[in-house]
GUROMAR-71335 format. One record per residue (C-alpha): residue number from 1; residue in one letter; x, y, z. Coordinates in steps of 0.2 Angstrom, whole numbers. Example, Ala and Ser with C-alpha at 12.3 -4.5 7.8 and 13.67 -1.06 7.14 Angstrom:
<sites>
   num   residu    east   north      up
     1        A      62     -22      39
     2        S      68      -5      36
</sites>
This chain:
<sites>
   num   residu    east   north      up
     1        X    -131     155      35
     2        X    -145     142      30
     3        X    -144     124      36
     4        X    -139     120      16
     5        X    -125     130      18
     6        X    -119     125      36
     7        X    -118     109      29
     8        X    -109     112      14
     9        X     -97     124      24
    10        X     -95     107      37
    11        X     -91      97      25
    12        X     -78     109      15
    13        X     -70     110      33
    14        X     -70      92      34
    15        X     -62      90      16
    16        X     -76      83       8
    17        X     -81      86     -11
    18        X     -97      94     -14
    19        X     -95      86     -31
    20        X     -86      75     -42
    21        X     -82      73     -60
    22        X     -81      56     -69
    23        X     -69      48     -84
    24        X     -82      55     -96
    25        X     -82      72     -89
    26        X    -102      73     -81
    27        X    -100      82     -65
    28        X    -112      70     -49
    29        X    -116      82     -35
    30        X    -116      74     -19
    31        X    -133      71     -12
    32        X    -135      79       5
    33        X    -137      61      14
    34        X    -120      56       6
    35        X    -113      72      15
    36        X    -120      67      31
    37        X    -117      48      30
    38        X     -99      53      27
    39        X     -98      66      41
    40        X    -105      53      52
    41        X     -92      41      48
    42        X     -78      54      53
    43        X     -87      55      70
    44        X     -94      71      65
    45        X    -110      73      72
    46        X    -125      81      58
    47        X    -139      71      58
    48        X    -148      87      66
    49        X    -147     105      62
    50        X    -143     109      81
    51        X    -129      95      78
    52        X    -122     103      62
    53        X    -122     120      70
    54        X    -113     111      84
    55        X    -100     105      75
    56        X     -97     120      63
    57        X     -92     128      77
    58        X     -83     116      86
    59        X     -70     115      69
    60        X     -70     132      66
    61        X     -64     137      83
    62        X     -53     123      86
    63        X     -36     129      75
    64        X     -38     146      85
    65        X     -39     139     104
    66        X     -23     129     100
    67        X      -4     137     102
    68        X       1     128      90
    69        X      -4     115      77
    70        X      -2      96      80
    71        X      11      97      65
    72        X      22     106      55
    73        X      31      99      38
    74        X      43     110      29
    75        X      52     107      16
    76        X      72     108      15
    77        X      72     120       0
    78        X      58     131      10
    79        X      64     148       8
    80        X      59     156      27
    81        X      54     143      38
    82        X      41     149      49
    83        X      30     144      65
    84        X      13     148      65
    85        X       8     152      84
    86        X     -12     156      90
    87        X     -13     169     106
    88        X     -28     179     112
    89        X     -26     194     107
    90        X     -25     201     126
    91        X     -10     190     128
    92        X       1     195     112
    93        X      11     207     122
    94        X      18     194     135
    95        X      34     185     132
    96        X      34     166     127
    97        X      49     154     128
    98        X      52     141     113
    99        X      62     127     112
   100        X      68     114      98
   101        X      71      95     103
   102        X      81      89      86
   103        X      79      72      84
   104        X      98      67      88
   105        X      94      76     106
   106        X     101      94     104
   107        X      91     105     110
   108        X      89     125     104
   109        X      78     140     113
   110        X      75     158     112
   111        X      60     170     117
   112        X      47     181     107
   113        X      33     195     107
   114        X      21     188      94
   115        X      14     207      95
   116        X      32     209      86
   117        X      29     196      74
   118        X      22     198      56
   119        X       2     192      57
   120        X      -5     178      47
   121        X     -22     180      50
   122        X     -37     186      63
   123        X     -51     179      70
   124        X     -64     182      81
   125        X     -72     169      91
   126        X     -83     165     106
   127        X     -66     165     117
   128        X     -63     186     108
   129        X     -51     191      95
   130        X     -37     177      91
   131        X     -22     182      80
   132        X     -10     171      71
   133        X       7     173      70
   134        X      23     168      60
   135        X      39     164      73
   136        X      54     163      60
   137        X      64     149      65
   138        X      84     155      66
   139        X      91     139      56
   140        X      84     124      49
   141        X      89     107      60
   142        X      92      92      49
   143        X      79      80      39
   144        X      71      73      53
   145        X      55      72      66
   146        X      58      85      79
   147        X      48      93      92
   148        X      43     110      96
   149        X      39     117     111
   150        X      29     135     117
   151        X      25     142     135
   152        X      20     159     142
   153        X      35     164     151
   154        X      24     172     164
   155        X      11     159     164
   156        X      19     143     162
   157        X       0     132     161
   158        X      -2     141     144
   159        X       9     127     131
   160        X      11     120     118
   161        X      18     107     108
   162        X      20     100      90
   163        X      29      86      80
   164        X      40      99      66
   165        X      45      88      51
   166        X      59      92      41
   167        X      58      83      23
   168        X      70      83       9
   169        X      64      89      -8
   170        X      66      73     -17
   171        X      63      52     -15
   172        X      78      41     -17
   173        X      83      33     -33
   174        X      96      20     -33
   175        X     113      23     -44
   176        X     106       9     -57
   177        X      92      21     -63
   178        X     102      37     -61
   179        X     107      45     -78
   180        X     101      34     -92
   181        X      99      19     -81
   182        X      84       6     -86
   183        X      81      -8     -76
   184        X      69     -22     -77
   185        X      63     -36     -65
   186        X      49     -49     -63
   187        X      33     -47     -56
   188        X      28     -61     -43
   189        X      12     -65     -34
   190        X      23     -75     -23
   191        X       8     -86     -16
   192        X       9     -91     -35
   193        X      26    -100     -34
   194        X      28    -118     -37
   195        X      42    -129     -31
   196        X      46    -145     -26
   197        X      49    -137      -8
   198        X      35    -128      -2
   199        X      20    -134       5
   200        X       8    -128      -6
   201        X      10    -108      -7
   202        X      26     -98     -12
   203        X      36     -95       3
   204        X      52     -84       7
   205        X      61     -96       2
   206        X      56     -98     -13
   207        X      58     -78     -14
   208        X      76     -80     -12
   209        X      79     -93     -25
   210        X      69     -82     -38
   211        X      81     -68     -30
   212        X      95     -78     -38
   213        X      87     -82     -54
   214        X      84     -66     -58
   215        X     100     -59     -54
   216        X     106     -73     -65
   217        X      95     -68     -79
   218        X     101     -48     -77
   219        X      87     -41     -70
   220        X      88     -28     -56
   221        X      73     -31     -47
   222        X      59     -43     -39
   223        X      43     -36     -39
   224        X      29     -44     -28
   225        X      11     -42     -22
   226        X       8     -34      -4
   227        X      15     -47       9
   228        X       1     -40      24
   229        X      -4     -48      38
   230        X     -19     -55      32
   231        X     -32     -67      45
   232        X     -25     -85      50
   233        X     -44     -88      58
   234        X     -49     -87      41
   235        X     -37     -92      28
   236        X     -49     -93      16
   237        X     -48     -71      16
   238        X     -35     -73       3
   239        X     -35     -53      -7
   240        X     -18     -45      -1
   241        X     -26     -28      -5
   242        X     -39     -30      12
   243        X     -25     -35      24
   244        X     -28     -36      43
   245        X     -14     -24      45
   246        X      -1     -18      31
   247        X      13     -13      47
   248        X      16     -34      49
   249        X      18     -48      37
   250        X       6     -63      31
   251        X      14     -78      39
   252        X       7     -91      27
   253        X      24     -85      16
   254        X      34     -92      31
   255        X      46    -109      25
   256        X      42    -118      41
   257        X      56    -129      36
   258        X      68    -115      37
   259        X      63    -109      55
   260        X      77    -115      66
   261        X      68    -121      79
   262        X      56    -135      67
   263        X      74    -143      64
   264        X      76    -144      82
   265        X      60    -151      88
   266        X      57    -169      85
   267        X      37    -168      87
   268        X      39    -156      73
   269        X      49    -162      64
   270        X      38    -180      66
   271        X      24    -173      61
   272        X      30    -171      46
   273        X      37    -185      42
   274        X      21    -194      46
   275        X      11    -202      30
   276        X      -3    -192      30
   277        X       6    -176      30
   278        X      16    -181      19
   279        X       2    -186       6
   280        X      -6    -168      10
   281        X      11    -157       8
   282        X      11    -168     -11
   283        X      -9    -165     -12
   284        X      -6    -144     -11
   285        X      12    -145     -21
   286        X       0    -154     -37
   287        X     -13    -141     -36
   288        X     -18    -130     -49
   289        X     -24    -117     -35
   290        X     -20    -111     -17
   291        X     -29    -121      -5
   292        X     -27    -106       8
   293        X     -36    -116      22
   294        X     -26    -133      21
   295        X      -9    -126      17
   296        X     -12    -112      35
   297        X     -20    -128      45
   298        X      -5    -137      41
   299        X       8    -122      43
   300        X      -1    -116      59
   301        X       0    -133      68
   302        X      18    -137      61
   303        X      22    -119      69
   304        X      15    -122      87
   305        X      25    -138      88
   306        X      41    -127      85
   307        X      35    -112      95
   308        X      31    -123     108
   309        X      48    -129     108
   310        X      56    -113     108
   311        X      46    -107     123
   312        X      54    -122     133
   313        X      72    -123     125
   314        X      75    -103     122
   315        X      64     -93     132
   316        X      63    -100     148
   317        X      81    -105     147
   318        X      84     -87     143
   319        X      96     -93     127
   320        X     103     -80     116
   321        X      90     -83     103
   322        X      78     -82     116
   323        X      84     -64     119
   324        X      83     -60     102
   325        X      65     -64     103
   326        X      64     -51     116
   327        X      73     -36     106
   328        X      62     -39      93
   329        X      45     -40     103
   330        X      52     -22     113
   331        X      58     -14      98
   332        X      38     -21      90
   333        X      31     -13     103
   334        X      12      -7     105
   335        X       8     -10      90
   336        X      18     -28      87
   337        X       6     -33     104
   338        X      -8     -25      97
   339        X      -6     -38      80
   340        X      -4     -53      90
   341        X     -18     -47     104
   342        X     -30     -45      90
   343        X     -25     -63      84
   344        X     -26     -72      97
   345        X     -44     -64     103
   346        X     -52     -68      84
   347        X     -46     -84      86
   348        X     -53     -87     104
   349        X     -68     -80      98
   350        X     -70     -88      82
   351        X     -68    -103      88
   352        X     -85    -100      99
   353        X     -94     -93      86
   354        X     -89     -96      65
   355        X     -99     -81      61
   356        X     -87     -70      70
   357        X     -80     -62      56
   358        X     -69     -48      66
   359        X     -69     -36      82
   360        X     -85     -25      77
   361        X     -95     -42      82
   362        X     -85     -46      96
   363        X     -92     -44     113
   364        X     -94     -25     118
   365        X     -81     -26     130
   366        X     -67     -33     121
   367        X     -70     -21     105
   368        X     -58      -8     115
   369        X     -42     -12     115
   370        X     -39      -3     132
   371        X     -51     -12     142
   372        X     -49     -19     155
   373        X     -56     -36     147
   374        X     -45     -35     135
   375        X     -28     -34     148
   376        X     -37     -49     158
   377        X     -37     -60     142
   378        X     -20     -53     137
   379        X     -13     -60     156
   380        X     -23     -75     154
   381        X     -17     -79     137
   382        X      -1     -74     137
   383        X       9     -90     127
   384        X      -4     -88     113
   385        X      -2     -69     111
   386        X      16     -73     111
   387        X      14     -85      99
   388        X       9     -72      86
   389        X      24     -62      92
   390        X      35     -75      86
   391        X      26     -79      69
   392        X      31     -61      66
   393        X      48     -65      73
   394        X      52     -78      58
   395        X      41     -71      44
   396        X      53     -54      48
   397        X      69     -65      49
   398        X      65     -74      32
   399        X      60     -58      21
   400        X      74     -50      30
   401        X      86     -64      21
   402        X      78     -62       5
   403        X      83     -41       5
   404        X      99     -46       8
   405        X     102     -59      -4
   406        X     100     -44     -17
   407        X     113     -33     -10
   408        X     122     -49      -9
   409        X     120     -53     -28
   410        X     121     -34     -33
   411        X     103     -32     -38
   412        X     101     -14     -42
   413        X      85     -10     -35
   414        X      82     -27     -24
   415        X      65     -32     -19
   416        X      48     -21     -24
   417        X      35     -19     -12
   418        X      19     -14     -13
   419        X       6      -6      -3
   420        X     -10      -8       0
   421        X     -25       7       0
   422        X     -31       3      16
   423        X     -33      -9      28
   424        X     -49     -20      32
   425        X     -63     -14      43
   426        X     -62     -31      54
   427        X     -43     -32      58
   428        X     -30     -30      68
   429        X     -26     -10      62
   430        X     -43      -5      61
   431        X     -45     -11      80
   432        X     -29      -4      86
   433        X     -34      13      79
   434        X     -52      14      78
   435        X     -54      33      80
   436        X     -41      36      67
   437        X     -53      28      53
   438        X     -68      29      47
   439        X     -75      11      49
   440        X     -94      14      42
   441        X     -87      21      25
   442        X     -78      12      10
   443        X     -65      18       0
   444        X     -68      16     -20
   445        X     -70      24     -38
   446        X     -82      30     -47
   447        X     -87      21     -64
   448        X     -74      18     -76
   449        X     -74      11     -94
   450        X     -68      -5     -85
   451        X     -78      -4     -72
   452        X     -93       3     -76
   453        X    -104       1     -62
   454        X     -90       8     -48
   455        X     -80       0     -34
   456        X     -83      -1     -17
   457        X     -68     -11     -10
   458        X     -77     -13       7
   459        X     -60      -5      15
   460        X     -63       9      27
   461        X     -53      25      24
   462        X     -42      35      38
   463        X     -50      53      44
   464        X     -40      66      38
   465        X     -39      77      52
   466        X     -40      63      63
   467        X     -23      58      54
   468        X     -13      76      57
   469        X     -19      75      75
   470        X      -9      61      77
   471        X       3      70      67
   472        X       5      58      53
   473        X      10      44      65
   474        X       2      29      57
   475        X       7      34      39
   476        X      26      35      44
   477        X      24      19      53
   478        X      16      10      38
   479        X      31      17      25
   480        X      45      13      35
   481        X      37      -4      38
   482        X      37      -8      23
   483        X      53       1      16
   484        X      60     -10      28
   485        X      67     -24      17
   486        X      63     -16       2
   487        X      72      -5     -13
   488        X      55       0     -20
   489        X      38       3     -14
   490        X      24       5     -24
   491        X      10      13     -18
   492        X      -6       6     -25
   493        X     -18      21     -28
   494        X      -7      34     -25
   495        X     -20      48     -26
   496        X     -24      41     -10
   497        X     -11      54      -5
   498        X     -22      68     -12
   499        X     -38      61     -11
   500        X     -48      45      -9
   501        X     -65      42     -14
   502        X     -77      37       0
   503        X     -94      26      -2
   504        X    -106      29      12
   505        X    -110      12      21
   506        X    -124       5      10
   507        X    -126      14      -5
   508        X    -119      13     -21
   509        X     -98      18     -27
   510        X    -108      29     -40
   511        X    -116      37     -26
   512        X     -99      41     -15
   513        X     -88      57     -17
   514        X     -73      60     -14
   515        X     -62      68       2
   516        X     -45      77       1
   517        X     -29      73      11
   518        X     -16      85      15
   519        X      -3      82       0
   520        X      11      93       3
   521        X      13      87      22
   522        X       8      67      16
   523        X      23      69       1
   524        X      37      77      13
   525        X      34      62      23
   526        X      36      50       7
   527        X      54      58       3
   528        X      58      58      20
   529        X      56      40      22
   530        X      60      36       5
   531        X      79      41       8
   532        X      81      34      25
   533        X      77      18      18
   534        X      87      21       1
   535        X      70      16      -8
   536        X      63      19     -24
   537        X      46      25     -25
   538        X      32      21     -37
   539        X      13      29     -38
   540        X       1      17     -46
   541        X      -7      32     -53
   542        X     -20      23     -64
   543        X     -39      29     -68
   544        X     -45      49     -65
   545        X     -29      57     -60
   546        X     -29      76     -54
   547        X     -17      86     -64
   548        X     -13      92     -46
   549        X      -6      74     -42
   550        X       5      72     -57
   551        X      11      91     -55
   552        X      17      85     -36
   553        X      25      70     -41
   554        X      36      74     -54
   555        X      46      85     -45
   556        X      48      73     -30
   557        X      54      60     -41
   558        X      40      46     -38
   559        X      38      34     -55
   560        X      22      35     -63
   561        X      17      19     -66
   562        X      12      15     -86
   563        X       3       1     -95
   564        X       7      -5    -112
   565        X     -13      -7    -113
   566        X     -18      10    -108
   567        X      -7      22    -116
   568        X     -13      28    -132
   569        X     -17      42    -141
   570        X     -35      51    -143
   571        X     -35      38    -159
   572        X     -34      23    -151
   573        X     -16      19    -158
   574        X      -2      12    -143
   575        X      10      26    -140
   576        X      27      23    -148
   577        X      41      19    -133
   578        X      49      34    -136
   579        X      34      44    -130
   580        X      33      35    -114
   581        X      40      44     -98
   582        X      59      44     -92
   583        X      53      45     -74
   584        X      42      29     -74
   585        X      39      11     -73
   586        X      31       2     -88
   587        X      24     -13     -86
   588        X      13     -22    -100
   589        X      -2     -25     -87
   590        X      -8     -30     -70
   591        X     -17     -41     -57
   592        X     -33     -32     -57
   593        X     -32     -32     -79
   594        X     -29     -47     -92
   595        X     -12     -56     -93
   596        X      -6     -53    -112
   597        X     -15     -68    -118
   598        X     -31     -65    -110
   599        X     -30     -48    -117
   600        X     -27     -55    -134
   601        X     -40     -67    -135
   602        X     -54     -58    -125
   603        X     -53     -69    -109
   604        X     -56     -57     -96
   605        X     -72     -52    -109
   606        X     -79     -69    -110
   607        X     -78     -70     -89
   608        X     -86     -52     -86
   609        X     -99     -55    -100
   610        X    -104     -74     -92
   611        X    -102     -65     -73
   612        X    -115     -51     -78
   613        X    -103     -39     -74
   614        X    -105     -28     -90
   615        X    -119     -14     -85
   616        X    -129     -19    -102
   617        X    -129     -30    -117
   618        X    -125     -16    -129
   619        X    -113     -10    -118
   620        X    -102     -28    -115
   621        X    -104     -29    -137
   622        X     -96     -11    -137
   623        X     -82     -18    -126
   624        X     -81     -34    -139
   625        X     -79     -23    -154
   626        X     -64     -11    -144
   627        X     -53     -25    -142
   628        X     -54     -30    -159
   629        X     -48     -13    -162
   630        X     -36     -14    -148
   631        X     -28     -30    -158
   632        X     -27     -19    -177
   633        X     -18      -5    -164
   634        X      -5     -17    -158
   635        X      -2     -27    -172
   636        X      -1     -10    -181
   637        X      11      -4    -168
   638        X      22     -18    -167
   639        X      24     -18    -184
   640        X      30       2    -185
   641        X      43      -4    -175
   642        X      51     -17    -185
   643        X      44     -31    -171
   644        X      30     -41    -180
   645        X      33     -59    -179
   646        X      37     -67    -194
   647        X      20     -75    -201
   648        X       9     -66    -187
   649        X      -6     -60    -199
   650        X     -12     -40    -197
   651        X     -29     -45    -198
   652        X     -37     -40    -184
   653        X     -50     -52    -184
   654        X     -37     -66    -182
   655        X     -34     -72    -163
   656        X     -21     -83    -166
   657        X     -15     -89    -148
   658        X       0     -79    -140
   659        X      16     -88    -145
   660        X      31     -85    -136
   661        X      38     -73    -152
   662        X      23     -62    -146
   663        X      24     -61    -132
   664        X      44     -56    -133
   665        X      41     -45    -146
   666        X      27     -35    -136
   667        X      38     -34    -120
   668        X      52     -27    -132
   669        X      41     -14    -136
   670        X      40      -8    -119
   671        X      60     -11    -115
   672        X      63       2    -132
   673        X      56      17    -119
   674        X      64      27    -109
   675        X      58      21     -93
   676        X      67      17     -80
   677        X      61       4     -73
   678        X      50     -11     -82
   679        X      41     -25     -75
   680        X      38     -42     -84
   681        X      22     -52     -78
   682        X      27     -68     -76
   683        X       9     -76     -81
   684        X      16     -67     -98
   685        X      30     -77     -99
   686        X      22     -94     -97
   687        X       8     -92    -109
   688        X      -6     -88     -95
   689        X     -23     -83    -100
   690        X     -33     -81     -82
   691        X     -31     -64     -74
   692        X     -24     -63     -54
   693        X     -40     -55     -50
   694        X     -57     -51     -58
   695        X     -63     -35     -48
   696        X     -80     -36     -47
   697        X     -79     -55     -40
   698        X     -76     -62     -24
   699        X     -83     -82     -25
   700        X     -86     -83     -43
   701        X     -70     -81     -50
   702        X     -53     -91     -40
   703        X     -46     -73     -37
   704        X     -27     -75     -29
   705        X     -26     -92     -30
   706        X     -21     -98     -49
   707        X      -5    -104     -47
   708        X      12    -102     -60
   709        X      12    -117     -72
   710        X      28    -119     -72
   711        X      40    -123     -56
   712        X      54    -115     -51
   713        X      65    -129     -55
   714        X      60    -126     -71
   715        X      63    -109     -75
   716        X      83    -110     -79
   717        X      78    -121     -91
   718        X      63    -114    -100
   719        X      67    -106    -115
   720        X      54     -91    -115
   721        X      62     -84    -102
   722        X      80     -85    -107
   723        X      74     -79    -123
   724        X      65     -66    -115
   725        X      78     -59    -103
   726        X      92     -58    -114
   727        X      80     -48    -125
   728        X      78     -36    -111
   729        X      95     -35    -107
   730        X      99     -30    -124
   731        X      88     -17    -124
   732        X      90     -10    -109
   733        X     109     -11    -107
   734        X     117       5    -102
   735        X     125       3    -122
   736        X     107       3    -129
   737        X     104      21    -124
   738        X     115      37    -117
   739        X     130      29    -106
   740        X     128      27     -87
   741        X     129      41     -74
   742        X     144      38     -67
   743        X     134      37     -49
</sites>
């Protein structure tokens, strides 16, 4: 073959697309420096023929000097579960003994002839001719991770051994959405939270009284942003979506007040009390934004005090909290030390140096995290490392208490988590497991109607292969994290599980294409996961979508995820309820869209017209004239149901403010579906016009920081809210449709 071809065939083996097809249909082949600008990043070497060649034959060869693959997933309902094993043919005659670890430690064994067994498939390569062979297993052990092991009975050096995953067919879903269940919730940023309590940001505290409120209202569950580690050298690196690492918790949500050991230190404790603090906590309570950097000064300083207290009182006094410490940090492991390593080193050196933004700047010998630097600085550091540890400690204890106060109150789903793409290329993940991603690409999208010049969100993408090589263990790791405490996860982008579109490192998102995952393997995972943690999965499936996606997820019983301003018909008009999915959650937008009102009135316009972020003027005037379409569809739709507010014009042309009538009568649209789960945007709620985020932005627009306008304290009393939930409770009743499953 040509070098052309080489490199197509390279990157076909590397899952890369040759090509990609937008919103609009027009196919973008991928230029030849894209293909080897992503192959580099996967530490594929093909900046030279003689290096393409290299590789091609390195890959190629690789599946057929191995016994066995890294991994195995099969399904529960696969009909004749089968071991693939690789043998030279010169050694098909001889025995070979195998033997199955089950995960609760039984242990099974037989022997084989592959020269009995039916053939898969034949190769020949440098090494002769290979053939692959199907070993039946005699029985199917349990759902679980198991291992699988393969030796020459006459040449014991010849071995193997695999991870064999055994998945269920399906994800959880609770009783409450079982049958003709529908359920509805609350959407909370929970940095957006006001009360007369915290110090500035929502805490888990403050999770746990909207917990109660909701349960009070009748909702079912409490939907939040991603709560990821985020960076407390740099507080200011607010995005929850580029988190440090999405396996550990941000502990700006801590309630410092709530950690045990501030009530039992006095300088803590004095600290606080002092004037100046006091007038600070009152400064960031009044603010109409998150000042990230002086609420975490203030947290982190508050917290060292009590650390430093529990160091002295519990840890060297070997107190029975103390030992709890201790289960946690041996249960966290590697990776809990890897977090808090990585913490305590940007810190150190950021201090030295501002512009060190993260460990691809560090120095050299300390961007490993098995150097021996890196153990010296470990030994030398060891109370601050710890430190880290223990911030993890609480902000696990606190979120713990907030899961729990929802079986407590009989909350029917509890609290919704959601998952980030990716992590960022500078963290604590990204460090830990540098040969695992590709740290020189970006994951993105190609241009969209909303965003029409692409997006490159700057995070950097896993290696596919690299990711079964270590048989799936980050991506297990990461949803049992954060199924932990939670009775849904959503998964932002869930085609991610498919595919994920990669940018090369500095061109443009239009220029990128995009590179497959293994789906099947990647969803029997997700089930697995999903019922051991009795959790509720949902797949933000938003944008271009491959049929191949939707077809995968309907059966496993993963909720689409459906906005009220997206779903239409070819003509523009708002589907009725009744067309919307059962198996979905319906929402009536997002943090990345407008809120209701800013939608209605053209807010998010106005900022993307004055931010330059239209790729034209005649294309931001097209956008203009759409959304005074959009506002004849809705009025048009609300009114087919018998919901149009009485006096609410149907002029189009009219944009009267949102009143709380509106705003009720839009969301009882939604409830009138099928769905089984719907979320309610708070920002709705209260009237707000401003939009979480405004991708596209960083500096030019206060993205995760616009606080609630009105407190906690206040929401019993505000009568939008009552209005609005016993709306949806009427709605979405069992009464209001088919009756209950009886599950």
């Amino acid at each position: 073959m040509n070098e052309q071809e080489a490199l197509d065939r390279l990157c076909a083996l590397c899952g890369i697309d040759l090509a990609y097809t937008d919103i609009w249909g027009k196919t973008h082949p991928a230029s030849d420096q894209t293909k080897r600008a992503l192959l580099a990043a996967m530490h594929v070497p093909a900046g030279s023929e003689a290096e393409l060649r290299q590789s091609l034959e390195e890959l190629e060869s690789k599946a057929w000097r191995r016994l066995l693959p890294p991994v195995l997933v099969l399904r529960r309902s696969e009909p004749a579960p089968r071991i693939p094993l690789t043998v030279p043919a010169e050694r098909a005659e001889r025995a070979f003994r195998w033997a199955l670890l089950e995960e609760g430690g039984q242990r099974h064994g037989g022997e084989c002839r592959p020269a009995e067994l039916e053939v898969l498939e034949r190769r020949q390569t440098g090494a002769g001719d290979c053939v692959r062979y199907a070993l039946p297993l005699p029985f199917l052990p349990a759902d679980g991770y198991h291992r699988f092991e393969l030796e020459e009975v006459e040449d014991p050096s010849h071995c193997a051994a695999m991870s064999l995953i055994i998945a269920p067919d399906a994800c959880y879903q609770p009783p409450a959405v079982a049958g003709a269940g529908r359920v509805w919730g609350p959407a909370v940023q929970l940095y957006t939270l006001r009360s007369g309590r915290n110090w500035g940001i929502g805490d888990f505290s403050d999770l746990q009284r909207v917990v109660e409120l909701s349960a009070e209202l009748g909702a079912s569950l409490v939907g939040l942003n991603p709560l990821h580690a985020l960076f407390p050298h740099n507080l200011v690196h607010a995005s929850p979506y580029s988190p440090s690492s999405r396996l550990f918790l941000n502990v700006l949500y801590l309630d410092v007040e709530a950690v045990p050991d501030f009530a039992e230190s006095e300088s803590a404790r004095a600290l606080v009390r002092s004037p100046v603090f006091q007038e600070l906590l009152q400064a960031q309570r009044a603010g109409e934004l998150v000042d990230y950097a002086a609420v975490g000064e203030a947290k982190l300083r508050v917290l060292s005090a009590a650390y430093s207290h529990f160091r002295e009182h519990h840890l060297q006094q070997d107190s029975e909290r103390g030992r709890a410490f201790r289960r946690f940090q041996a249960e966290g492991g590697e990776m809990l030390r890897m977090q808090a390593l990585f913490e305590a080193l940007q810190e150190h050196f950021h201090q030295e140096n501002p512009e060190i933004w993260g460990w691809p700047v560090w120095p050299p010998a300390y961007r490993h995290p098995g150097s021996a630097e890196v153990r010296e600085f470990a030994a030398a550091h060891e109370a601050r490392v710890e430190f880290f540890e223990y911030l993890q400690w609480q902000a696990d204890l606190q979120l713990g208490a907030a899961g729990r106060r929802c079986l407590e109150l009989g909350l029917g789903v509890g609290l919704y988590q959601d998952l980030a793409v990716s992590v960022d290329r500078g963290g604590a993940e990204a460090w830990a497991n540098q040969d695992l991603y590709a740290v020189d690409a970006s994951v993105g999208a190609p241009p969209d109607a909303f965003n029409m010049k692409g997006q490159d969100w700057g995070l950097p993408p896993l290696i596919p292969e690299r990711l079964r090589e270590a048989a799936y263990a980050p991506f297990i790791a990461t949803l049992r994290e954060n199924m932990r405490h939670a009775g849904a996860l959503r998964i932002d982008h869930v085609m991610a599980l498919m595919r994920l579109f990669w940018v090369p490192p500095g061109n443009s998102a239009a220029e990128g294409t995009y590179v497959n995952y293994p789906l099947a393997d990647l969803l029997g995972i997700l089930a697995l996961e999903s019922q051991r943690n009795r959790c509720l999965v949902i797949g933000e499936d938003l944008g271009t979508v491959p049929d191949a996606v939707r077809d995968a997820l309907g059966p496993l019983g993963v909720l689409s995820y459906r906005l009220l301003i997206f779903e239409r018909h070819d003509d523009g008009s708002f589907k009725a309820p009744g067309e919307y999915p059962r198996q979905a959650l319906v929402a009536v937008s997002t943090h990345d869209l407008p809120t209701l009102a800013g939608y209605w009135q053209g807010v998010d316009l106005e900022l993307r017209s004055a931010l330059h972020l239209f790729p034209s003027a005649e294309a931001g005037r097209e956008q203009y004239a759409l959304r005074e379409q959009d506002r004849a569809q809705l009025l048009a739709a609300l009114q087919r149901e018998g919901l149009l507010p009485e006096g609410l014009s149907t002029d189009p042309r009219s944009v009267p403010a949102v009143t709380p009538e509106f705003a009720r009568a839009v969301h009882v649209y939604l409830a009138r579906s099928p769905a089984q789960v719907m979320l309610v945007q708070l920002e709705d709620v209260f009237g707000q016009s401003e939009q979480v985020n405004l991708p596209g932005t960083t500096d030019q627009h206060p993205n995760w920081r616009r606080k609630l306008t009105v407190g906690l304290e206040q929401w019993a009393q505000d009568g939008r809210l009552a209005a609005l939930a016993e709306a949806l409770r009427r709605e979405r009743s069992p009464a209001a449709g088919e009756p209950q499953n009886s599950c």
